[in-house]
N, C-alpha and C positions, 0 to 999 in steps of 0.2 A: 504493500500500500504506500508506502513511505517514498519508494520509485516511482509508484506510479504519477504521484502527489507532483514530482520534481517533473516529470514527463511532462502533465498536463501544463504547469507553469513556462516554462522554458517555449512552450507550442504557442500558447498563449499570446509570449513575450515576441517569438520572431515571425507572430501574426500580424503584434501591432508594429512592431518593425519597417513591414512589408507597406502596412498601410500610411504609414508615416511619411518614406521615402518617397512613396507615391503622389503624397499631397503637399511636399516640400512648398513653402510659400518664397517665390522669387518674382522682383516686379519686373517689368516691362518696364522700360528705358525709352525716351525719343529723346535726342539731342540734335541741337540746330544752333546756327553760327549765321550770321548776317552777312550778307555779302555786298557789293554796290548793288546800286536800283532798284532794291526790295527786293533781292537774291537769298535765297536760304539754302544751304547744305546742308547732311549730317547723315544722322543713323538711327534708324526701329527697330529696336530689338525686344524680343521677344522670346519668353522663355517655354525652353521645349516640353518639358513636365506640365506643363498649362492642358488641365482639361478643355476639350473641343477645340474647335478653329482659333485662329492667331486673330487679336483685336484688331481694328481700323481706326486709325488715328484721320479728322480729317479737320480743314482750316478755312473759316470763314471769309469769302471774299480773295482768297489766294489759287490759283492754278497749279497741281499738280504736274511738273514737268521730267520728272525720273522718280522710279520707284524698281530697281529691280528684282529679280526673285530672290528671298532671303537664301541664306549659307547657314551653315548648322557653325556657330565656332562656340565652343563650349558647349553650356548651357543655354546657352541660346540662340533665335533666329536671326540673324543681323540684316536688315536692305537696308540699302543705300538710299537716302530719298532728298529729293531737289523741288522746293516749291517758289514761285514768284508770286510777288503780292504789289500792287499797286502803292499801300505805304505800308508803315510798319507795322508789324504785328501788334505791339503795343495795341491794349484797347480791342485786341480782336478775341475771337473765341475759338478754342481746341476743343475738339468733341472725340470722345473714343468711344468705341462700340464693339461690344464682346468682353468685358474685364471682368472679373470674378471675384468673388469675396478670397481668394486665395491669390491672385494677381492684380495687383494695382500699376499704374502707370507715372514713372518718376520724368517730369518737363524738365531739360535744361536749355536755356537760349542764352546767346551772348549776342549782342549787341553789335552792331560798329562803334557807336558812340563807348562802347567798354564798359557798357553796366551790364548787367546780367539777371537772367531769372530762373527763378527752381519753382515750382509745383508739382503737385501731389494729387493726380486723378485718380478714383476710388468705381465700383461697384456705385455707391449709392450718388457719388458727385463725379458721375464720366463725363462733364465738361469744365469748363471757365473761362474764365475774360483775362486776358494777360494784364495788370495795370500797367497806365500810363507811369506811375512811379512804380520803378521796379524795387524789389527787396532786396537790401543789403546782406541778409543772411541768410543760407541754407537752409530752414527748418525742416524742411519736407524730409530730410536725411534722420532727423529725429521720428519722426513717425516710423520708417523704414529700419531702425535701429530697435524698437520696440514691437516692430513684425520680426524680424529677425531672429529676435528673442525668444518668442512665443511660438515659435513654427519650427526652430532649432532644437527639435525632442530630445538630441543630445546634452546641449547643454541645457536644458534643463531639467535632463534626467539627472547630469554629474550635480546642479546644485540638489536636487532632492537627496541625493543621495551622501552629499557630504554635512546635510542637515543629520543625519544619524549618525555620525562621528562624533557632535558636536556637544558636548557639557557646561549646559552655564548661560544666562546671556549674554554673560560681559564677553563671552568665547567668541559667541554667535556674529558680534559686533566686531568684532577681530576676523573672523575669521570671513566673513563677505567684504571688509573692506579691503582684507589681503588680497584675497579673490581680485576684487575689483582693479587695486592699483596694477597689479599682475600684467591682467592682459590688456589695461589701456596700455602698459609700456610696450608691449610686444607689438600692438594695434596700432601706434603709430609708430617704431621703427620699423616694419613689414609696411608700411601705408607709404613710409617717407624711401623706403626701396634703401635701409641702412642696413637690414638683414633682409637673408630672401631665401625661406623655407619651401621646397616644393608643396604645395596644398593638399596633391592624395595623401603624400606621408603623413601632413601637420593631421589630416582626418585619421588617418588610423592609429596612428599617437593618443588621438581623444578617447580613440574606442575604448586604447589600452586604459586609461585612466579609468575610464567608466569600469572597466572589466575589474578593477583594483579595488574600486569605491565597494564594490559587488563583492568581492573577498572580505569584505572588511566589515560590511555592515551583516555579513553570516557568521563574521563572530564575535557581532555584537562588541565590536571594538570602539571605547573611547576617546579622543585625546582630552585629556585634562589640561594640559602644560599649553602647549604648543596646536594648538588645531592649525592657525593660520598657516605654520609652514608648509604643511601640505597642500592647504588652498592656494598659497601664492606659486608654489610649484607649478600644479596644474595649472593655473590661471596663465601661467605665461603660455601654455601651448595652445588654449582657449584662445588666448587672444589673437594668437598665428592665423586659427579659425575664421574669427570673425575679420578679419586682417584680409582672409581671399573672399569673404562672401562683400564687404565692400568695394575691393580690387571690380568681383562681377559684376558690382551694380553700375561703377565707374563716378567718377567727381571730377571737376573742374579744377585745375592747377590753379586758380585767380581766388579761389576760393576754400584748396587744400583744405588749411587750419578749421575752418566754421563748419566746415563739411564731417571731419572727423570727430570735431569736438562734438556735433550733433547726433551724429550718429554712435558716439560712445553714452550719451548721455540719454539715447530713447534705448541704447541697452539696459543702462543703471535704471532706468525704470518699468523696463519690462522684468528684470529683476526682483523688483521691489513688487511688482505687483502678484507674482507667483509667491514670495516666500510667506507671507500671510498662508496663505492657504497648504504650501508644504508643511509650514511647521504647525498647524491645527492635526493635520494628518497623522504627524511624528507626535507630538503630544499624547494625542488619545492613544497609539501603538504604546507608548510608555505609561502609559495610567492605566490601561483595560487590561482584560486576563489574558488577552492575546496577543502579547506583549512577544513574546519567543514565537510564537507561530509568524506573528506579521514580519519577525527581522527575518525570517527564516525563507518566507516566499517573497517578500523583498528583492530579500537578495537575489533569490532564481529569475525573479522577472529584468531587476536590474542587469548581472548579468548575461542572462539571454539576447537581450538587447544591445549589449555592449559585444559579444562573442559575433552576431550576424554582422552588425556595422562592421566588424574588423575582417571576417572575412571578406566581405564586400570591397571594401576598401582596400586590403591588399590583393585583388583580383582586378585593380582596376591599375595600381600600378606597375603589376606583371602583364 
């Protein structure tokens, strides 16, 4: 029975896996650059994991004069796309059609004049008006930092699960903020191109940790002293993580710093918004009679998930 128990856990675990991988949440990109005489270049990408057909971006009052068939590069579909518009876009409106509560669409324009705009097209808000004053700051990158977060079942399996390592609050408060310093340092030396980790590897490195976290929490292992060194450990390899899923989304060199800082800061709060609810979970696991049972398939579910990611992952760098 006690096999059996681990069977059905472990089936479980590299079901939701299966389901995870499949529903990865990655936005759709348009990027455009002003050229003379209301000329526009750039690039549509579009991510391949995306249930159904590939969105339609289209622009009010502009002609369409290139668009060719997307190329698979990465994770995504890239065309190439050329629009002419009688004046600026400024004050006009982007419409998209097809976007998904699992796929949103990230706007960047530059200007001639050299100012610049980021928006953030959704499911529920597939258009908008570009304003006449453009925004100084990236914020769109903070939304995307907080999807990011919440759609990353890895990394938010490795926080749940270093939530049960964890003794104390004053630990708890140590130990997310090592976490946290960790991989913003990693996040922008991998962003600023100061170190440069291949990204399959940096993913099955993460696996490994989760698969650690999964030994640990089956034996019901504390740290009392030191939790954070652990956390700031893994956190630098986290951060390599989120370090290439930014690299995918792509940002503007004029705008690097606000870009990063935005996008680190809707992590720290998609963070913040799960550990409420992780550590209600852990609580009751530590005060109910099922206190050894729950560490126990815990653990099989955490590592089963950690075991398929890593196989996965190192079958993609072979």
């Amino acid at each position: 029975m006690k096999y059996l128990n681990k069977f059905v856990f472990t089936f479980l675990a590299l079901f939701l896996a299966l389901f995870a991988e499949t529903h990865e949440m990655n936005p759709a990109r348009l990027s455009l650059e002003e050229g003379q005489d209301g000329s526009y270049s750039g690039i549509w990408m579009f991510p391949t994991n995306a249930v159904g057909l590939p969105a339609e971006v289209s622009f009010t009052d502009c002609e369409e004069e290139q668009r060719n068939l997307p190329e698979v590069k990465g994770k995504y579909l890239v065309s190439n796309i050329a629009i002419s518009c009688d004046v600026s876009l400024k004050g006009k409106e982007i419409a998209f059609k097809g976007l998904t509560r699992l796929t949103d669409a990230l706007v960047s324009i530059k200007f001639i004049d050299d100012t610049s705009f980021e928006g953030l097209a959704t499911i529920n808000t597939p258009k908008f008006i570009i304003p006449d004053e453009v925004n100084l700051y990236p914020t769109s990158y903070f939304w995307l930092g907080i999807e990011h977060l919440l759609s990353g079942l890895d990394h938010m399996l490795f926080v749940f699960g270093l939530l049960f390592l964890v003794s104390g609050f004053s630990n708890l408060i140590k130990t997310i903020t090592a976490f946290t310093i960790a991989h913003s340092i990693t996040l922008a030396l991998s962003v600023l191109e100061i170190i440069n980790v291949p990204q399959a590897s940096t993913e099955a490195f993460i696996a490994l940790t989760i698969i650690y976290l999964a030994l640990e929490v089956g034996e019901k292992q504390k740290y009392d002293a030191t939790p954070w060194l652990i956390a700031f450990g893994f956190g630098l390899l986290h951060g390599l993580g989120f370090a290439g899923a930014l690299n995918e989304i792509g940002f503007g060199n004029d705008s690097l710093f606000f870009s990063l800082l935005f996008f680190n800061l809707g992590i720290e709060a998609g963070q913040l918004m799960v550990l409420p609810a992780f550590g209600l979970v852990i609580w009751m696991f530590n005060n109910l009679t099922i206190k050894e049972m729950s560490y126990k398939y815990s653990s099989y579910a955490i590592g089963g998930l950690g075991s398929f990611w890593l196989l996965e992952r190192i079958l993609v760098i072979l």
